[in-house]
CHARMM-style PDB file with segment names, atoms N, HN, CA, C and O in Angstrom:
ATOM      1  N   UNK     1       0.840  -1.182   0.000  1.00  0.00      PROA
ATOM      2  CA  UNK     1       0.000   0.000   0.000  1.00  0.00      PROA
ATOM      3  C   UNK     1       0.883   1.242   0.000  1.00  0.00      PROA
ATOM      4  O   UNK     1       1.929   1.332   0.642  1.00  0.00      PROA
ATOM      5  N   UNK     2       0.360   2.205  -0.788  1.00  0.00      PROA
ATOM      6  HN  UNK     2      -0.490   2.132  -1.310  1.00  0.00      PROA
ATOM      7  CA  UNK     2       1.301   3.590  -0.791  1.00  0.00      PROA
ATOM      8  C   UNK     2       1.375   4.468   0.140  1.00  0.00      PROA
ATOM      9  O   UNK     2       0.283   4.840   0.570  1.00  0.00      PROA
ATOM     10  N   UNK     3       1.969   4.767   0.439  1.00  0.00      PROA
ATOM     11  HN  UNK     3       2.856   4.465   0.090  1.00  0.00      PROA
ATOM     12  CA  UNK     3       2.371   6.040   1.904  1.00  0.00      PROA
ATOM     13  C   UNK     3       1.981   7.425   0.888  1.00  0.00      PROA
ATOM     14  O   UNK     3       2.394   7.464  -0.270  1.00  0.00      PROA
ATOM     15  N   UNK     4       1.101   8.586   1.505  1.00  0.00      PROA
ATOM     16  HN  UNK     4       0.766   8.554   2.447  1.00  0.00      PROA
ATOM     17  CA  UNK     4       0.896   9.515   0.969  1.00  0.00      PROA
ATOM     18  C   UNK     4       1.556  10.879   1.747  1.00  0.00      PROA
ATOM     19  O   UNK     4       1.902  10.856   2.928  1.00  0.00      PROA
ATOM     20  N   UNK     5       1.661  12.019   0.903  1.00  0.00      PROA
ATOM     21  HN  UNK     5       1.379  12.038  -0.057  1.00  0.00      PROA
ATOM     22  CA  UNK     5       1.964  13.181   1.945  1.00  0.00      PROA
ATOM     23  C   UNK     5       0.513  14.334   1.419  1.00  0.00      PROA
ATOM     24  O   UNK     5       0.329  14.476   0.210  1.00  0.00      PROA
ATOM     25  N   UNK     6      -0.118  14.841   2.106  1.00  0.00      PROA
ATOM     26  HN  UNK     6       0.031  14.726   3.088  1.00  0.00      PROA
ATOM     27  CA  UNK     6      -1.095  15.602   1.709  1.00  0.00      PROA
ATOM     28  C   UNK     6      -0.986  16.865   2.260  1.00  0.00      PROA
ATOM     29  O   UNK     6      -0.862  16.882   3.485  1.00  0.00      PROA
ATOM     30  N   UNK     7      -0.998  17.991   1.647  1.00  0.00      PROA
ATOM     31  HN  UNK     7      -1.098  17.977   0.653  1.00  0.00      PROA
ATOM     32  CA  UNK     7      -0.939  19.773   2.591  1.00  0.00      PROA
ATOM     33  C   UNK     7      -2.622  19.938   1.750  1.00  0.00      PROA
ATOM     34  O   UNK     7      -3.198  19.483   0.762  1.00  0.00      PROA
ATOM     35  N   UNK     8      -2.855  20.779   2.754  1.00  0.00      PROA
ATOM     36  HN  UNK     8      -2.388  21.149   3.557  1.00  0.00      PROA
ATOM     37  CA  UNK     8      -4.424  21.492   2.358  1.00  0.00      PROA
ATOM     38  C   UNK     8      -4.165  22.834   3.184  1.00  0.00      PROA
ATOM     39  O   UNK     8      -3.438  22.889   4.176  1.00  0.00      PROA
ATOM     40  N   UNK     9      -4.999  24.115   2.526  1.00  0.00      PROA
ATOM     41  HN  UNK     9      -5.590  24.070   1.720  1.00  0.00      PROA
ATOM     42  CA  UNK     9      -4.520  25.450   2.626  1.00  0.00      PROA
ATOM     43  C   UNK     9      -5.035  25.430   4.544  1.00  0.00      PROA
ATOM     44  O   UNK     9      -5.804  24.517   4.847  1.00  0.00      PROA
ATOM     45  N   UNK    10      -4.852  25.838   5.026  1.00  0.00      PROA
ATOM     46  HN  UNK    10      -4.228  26.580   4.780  1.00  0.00      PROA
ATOM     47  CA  UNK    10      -4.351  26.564   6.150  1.00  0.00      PROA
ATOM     48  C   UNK    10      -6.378  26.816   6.453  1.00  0.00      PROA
ATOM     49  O   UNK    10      -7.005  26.005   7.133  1.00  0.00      PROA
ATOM     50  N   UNK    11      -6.855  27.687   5.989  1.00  0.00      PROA
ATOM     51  HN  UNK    11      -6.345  28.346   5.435  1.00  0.00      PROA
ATOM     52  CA  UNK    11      -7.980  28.915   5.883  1.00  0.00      PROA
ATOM     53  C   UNK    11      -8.837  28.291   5.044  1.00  0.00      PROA
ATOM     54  O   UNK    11      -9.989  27.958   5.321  1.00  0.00      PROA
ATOM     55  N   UNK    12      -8.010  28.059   3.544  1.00  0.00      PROA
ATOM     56  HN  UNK    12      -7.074  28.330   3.319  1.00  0.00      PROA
ATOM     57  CA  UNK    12      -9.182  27.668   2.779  1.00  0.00      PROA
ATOM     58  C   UNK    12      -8.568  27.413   1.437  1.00  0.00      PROA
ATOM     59  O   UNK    12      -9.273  26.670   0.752  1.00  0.00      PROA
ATOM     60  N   UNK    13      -7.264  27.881   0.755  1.00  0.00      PROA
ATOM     61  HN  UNK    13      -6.691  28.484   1.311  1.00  0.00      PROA
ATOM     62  CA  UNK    13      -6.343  27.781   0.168  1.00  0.00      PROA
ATOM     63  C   UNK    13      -4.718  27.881   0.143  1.00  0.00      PROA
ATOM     64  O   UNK    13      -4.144  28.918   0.475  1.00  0.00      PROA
ATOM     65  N   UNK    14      -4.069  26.780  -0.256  1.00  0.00      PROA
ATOM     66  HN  UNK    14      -4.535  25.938  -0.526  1.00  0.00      PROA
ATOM     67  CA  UNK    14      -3.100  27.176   0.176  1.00  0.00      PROA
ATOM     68  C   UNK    14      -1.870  28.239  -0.077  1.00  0.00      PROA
ATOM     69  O   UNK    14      -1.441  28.304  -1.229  1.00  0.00      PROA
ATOM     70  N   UNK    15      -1.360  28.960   0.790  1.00  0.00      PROA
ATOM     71  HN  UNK    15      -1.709  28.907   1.726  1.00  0.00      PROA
ATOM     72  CA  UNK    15      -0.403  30.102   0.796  1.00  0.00      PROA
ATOM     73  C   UNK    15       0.937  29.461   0.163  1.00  0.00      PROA
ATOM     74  O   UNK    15       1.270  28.292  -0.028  1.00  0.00      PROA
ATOM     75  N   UNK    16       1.662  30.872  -0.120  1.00  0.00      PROA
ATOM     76  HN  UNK    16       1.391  31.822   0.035  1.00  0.00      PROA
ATOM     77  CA  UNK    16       2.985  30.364  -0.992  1.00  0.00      PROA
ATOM     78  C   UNK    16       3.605  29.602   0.353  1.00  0.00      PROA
ATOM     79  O   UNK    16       4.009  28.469   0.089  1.00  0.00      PROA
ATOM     80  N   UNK    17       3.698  29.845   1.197  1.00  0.00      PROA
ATOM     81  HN  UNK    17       3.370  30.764   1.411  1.00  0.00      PROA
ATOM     82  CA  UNK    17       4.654  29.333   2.385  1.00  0.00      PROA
ATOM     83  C   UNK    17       4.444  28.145   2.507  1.00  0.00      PROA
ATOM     84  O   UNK    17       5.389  27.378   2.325  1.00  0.00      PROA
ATOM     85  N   UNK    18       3.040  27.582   2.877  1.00  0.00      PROA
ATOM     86  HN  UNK    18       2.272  28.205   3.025  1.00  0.00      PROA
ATOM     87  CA  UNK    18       2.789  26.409   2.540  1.00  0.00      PROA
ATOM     88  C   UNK    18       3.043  25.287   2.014  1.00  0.00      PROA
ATOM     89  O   UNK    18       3.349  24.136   2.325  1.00  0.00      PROA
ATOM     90  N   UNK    19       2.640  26.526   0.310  1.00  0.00      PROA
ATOM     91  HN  UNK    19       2.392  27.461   0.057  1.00  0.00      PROA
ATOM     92  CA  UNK    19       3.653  25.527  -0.826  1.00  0.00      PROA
ATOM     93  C   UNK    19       5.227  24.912  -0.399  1.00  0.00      PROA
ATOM     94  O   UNK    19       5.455  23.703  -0.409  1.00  0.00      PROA
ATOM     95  N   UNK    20       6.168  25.850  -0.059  1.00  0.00      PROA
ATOM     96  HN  UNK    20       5.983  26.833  -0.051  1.00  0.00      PROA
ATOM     97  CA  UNK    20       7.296  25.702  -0.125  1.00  0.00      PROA
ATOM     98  C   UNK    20       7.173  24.836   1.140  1.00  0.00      PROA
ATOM     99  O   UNK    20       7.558  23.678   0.981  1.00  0.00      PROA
ATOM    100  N   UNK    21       6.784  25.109   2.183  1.00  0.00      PROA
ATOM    101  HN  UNK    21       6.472  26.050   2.313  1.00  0.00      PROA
ATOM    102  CA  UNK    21       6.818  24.057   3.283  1.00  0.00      PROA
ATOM    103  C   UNK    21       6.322  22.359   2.920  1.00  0.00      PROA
ATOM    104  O   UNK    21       6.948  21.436   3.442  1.00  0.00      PROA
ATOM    105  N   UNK    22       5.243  22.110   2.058  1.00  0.00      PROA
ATOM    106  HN  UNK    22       4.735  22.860   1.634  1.00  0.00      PROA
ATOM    107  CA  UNK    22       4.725  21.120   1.400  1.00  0.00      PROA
ATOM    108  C   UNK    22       6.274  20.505   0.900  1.00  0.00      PROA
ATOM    109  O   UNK    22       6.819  19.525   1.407  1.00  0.00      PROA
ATOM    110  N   UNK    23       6.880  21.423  -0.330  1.00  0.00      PROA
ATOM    111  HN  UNK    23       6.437  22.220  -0.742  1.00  0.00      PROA
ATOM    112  CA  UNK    23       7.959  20.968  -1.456  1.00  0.00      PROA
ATOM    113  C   UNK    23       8.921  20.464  -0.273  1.00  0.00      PROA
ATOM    114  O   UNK    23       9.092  19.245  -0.293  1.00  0.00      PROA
ATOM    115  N   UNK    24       9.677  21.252   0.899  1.00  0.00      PROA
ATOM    116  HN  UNK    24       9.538  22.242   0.915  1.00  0.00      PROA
ATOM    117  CA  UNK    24      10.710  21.245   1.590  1.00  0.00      PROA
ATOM    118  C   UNK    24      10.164  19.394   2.275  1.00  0.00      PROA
ATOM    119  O   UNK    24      10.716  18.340   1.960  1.00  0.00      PROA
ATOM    120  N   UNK    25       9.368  19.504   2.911  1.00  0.00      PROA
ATOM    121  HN  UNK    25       8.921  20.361   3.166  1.00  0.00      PROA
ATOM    122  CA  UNK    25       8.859  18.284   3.880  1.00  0.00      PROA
ATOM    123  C   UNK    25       9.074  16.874   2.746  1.00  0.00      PROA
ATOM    124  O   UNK    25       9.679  15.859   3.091  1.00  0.00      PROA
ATOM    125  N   UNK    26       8.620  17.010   1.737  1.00  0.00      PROA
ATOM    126  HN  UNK    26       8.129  17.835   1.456  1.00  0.00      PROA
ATOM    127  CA  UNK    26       8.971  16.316   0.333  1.00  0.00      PROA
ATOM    128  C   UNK    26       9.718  15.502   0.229  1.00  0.00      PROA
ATOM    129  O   UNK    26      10.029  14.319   0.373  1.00  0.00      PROA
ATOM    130  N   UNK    27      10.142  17.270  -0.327  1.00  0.00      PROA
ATOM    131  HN  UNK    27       9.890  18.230  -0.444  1.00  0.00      PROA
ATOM    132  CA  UNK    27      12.172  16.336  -0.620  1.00  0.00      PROA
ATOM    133  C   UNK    27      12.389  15.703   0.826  1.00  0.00      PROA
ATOM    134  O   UNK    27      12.632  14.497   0.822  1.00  0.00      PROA
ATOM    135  N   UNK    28      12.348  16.220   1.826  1.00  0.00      PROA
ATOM    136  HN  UNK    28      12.150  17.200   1.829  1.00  0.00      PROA
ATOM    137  CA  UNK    28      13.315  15.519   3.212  1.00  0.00      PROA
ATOM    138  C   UNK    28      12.615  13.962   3.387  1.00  0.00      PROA
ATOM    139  O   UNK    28      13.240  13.056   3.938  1.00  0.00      PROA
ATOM    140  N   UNK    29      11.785  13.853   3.061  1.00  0.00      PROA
ATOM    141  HN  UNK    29      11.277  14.590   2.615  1.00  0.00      PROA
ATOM    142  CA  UNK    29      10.696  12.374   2.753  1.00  0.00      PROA
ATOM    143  C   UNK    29      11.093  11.470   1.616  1.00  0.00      PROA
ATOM    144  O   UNK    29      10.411  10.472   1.386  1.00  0.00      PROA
ATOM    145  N   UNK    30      12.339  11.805   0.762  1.00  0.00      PROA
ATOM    146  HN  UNK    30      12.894  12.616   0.949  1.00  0.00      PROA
ATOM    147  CA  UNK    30      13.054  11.221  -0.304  1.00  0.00      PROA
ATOM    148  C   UNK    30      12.071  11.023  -1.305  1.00  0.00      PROA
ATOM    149  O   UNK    30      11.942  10.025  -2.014  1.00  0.00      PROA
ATOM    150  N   UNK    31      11.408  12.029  -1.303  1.00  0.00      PROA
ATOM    151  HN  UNK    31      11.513  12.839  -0.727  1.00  0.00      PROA
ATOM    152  CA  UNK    31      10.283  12.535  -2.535  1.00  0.00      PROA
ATOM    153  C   UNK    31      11.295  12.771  -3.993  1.00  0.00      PROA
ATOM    154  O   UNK    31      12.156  13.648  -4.068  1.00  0.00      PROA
ATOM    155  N   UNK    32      10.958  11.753  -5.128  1.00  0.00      PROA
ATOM    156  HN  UNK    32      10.258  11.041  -5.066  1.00  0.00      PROA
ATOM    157  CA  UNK    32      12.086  12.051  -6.076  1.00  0.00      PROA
ATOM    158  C   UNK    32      11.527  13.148  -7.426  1.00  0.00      PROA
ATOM    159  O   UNK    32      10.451  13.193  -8.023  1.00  0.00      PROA
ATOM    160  N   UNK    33      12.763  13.943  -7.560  1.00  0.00      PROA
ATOM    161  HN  UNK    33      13.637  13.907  -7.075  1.00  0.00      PROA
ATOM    162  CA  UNK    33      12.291  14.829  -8.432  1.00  0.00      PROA
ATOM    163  C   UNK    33      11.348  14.703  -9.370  1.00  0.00      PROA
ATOM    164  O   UNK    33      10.515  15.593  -9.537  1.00  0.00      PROA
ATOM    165  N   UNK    34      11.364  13.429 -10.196  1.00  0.00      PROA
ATOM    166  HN  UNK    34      12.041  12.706 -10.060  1.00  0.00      PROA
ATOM    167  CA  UNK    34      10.105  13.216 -11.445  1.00  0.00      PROA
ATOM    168  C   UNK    34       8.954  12.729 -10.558  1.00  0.00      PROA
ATOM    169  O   UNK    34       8.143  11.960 -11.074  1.00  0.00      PROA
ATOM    170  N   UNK    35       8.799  13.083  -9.310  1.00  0.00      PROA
ATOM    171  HN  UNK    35       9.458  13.707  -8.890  1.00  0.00      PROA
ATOM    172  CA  UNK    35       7.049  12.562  -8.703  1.00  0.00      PROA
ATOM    173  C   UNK    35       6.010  13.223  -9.504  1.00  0.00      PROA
ATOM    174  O   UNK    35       6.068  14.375  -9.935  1.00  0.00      PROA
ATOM    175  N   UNK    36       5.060  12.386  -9.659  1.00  0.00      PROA
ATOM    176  HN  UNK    36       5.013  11.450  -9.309  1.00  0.00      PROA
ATOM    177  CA  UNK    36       3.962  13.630  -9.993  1.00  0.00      PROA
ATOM    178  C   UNK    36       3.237  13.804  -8.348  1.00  0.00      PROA
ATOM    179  O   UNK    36       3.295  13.048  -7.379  1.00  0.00      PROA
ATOM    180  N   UNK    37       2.484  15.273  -8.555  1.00  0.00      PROA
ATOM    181  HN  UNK    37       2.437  15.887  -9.343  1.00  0.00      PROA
ATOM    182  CA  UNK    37       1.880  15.767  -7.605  1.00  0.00      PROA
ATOM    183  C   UNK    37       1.028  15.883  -8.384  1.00  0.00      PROA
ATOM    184  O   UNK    37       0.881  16.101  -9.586  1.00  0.00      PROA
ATOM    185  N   UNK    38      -0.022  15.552  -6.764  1.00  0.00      PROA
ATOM    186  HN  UNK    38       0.097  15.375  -5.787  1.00  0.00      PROA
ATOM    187  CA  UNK    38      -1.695  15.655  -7.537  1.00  0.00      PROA
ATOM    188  C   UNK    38      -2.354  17.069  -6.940  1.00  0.00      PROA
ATOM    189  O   UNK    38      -1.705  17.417  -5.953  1.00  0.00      PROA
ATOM    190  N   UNK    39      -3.151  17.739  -7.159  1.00  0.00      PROA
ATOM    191  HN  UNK    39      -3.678  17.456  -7.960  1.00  0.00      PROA
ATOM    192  CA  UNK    39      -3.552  19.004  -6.481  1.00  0.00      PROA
ATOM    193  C   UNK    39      -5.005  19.046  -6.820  1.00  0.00      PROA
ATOM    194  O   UNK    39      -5.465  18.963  -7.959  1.00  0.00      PROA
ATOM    195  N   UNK    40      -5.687  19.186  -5.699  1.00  0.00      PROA
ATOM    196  HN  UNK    40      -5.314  19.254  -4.773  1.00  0.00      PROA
ATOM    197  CA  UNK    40      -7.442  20.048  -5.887  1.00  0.00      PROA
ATOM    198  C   UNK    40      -7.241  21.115  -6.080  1.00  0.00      PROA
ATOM    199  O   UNK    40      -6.436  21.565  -5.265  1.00  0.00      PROA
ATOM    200  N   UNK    41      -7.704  22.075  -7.055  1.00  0.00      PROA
ATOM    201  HN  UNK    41      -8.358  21.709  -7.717  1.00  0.00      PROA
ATOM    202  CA  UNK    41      -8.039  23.137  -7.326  1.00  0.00      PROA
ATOM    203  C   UNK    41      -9.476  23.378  -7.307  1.00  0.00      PROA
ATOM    204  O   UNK    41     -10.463  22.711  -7.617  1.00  0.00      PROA
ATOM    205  N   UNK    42      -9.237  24.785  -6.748  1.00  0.00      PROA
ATOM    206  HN  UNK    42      -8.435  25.328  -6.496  1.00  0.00      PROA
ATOM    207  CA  UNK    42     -10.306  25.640  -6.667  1.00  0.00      PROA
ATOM    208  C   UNK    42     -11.240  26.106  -7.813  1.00  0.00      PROA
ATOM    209  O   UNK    42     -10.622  26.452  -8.820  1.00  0.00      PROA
ATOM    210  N   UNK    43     -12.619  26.195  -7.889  1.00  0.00      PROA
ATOM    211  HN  UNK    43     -13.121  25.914  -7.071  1.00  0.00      PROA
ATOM    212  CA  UNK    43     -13.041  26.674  -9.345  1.00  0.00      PROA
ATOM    213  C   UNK    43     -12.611  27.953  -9.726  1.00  0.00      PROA
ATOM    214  O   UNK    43     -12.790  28.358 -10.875  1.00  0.00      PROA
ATOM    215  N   UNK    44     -11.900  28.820  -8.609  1.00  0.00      PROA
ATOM    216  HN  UNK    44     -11.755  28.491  -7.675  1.00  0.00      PROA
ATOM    217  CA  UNK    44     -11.316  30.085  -9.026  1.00  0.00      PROA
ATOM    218  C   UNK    44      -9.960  30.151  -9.160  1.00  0.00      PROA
ATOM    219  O   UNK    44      -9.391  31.235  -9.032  1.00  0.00      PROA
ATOM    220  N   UNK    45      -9.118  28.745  -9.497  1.00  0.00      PROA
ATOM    221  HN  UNK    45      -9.580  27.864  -9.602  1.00  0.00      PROA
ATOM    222  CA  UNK    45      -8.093  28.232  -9.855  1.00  0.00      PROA
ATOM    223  C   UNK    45      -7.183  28.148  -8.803  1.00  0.00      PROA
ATOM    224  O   UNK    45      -6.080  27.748  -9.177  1.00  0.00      PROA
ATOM    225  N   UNK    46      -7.302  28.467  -7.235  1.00  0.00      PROA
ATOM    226  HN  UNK    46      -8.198  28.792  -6.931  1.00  0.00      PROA
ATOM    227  CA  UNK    46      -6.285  28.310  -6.737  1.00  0.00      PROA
ATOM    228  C   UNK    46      -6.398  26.495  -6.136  1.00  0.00      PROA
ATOM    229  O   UNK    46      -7.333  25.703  -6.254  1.00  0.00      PROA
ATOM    230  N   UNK    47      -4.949  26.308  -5.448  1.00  0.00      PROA
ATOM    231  HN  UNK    47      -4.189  26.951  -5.353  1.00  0.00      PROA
ATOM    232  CA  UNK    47      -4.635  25.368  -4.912  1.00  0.00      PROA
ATOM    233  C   UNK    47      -5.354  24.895  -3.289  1.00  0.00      PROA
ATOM    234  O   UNK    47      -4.945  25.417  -2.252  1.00  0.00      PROA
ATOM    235  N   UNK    48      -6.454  23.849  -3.303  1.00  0.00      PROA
ATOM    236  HN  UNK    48      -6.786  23.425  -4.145  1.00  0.00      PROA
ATOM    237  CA  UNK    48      -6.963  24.504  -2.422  1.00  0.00      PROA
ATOM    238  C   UNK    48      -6.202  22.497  -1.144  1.00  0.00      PROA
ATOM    239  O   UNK    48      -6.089  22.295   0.065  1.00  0.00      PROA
ATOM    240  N   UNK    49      -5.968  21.744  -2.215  1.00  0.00      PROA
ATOM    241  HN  UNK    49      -6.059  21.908  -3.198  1.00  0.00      PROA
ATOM    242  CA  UNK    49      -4.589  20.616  -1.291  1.00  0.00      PROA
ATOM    243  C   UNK    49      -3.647  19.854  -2.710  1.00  0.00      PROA
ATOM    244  O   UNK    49      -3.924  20.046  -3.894  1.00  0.00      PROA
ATOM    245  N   UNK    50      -2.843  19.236  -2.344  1.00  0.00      PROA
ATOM    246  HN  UNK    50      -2.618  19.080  -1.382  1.00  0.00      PROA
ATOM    247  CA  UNK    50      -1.393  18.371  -2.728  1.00  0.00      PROA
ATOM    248  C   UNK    50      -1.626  17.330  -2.025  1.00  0.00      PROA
ATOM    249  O   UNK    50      -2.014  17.113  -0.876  1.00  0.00      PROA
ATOM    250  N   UNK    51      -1.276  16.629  -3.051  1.00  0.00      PROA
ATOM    251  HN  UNK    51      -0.962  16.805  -3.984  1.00  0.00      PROA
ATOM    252  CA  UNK    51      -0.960  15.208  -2.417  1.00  0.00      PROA
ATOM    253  C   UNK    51       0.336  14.620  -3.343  1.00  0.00      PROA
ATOM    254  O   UNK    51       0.347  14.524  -4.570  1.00  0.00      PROA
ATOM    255  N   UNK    52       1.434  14.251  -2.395  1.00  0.00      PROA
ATOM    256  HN  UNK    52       1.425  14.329  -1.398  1.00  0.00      PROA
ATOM    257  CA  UNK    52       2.728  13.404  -3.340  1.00  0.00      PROA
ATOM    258  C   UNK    52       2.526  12.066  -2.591  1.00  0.00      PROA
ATOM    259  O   UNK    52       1.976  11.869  -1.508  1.00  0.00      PROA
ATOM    260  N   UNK    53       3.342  10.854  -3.785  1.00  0.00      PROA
ATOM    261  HN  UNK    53       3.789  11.015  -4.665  1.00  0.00      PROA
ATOM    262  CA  UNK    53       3.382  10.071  -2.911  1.00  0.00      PROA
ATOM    263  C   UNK    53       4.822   9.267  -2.400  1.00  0.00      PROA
ATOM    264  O   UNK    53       5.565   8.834  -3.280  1.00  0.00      PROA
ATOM    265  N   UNK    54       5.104   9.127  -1.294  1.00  0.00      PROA
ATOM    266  HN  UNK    54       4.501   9.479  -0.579  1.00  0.00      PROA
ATOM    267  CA  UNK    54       6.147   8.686  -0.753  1.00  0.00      PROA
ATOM    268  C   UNK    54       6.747   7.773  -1.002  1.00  0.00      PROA
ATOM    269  O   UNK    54       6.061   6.796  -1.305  1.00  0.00      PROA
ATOM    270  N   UNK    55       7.939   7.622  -1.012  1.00  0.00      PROA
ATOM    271  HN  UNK    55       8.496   8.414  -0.766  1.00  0.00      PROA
ATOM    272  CA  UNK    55       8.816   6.475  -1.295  1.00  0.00      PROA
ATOM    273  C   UNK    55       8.846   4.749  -0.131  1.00  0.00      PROA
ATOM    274  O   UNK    55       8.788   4.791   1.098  1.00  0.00      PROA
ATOM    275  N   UNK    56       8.919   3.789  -0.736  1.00  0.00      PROA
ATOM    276  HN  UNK    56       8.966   3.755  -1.734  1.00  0.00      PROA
ATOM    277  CA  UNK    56       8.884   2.970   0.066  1.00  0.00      PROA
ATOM    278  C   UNK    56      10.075   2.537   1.319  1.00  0.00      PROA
ATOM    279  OT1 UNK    56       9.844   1.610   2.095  1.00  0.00      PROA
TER     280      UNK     56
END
């Protein structure tokens, strides 16, 4: 079964800090550069969670 990492915005979408806190937690999780990331978006286009998935 796959190990997931998921961020969802804070409020209601997520902030740039976030983002970068999401990317940083990632990589340190041996998240490899070609992962795909999955993201809900908002109907007013923002990012409203991420989900990567973790290495075994």
């Amino acid at each position: 079964m796959a190990h997931t990492m998921r961020a969802t915005g804070r409020w209601k979408n997520l902030t740039f800090d976030e983002l970068e806190d999401f990317v940083r937690r990632a990589r340190e999780a041996g998240v490899r550069n070609d992962e795909e990331v999955v993201a809900l978006i908002s109907t007013s286009g923002k990012i409203k969670e991420l989900e990567v998935e973790l290495p075994d």
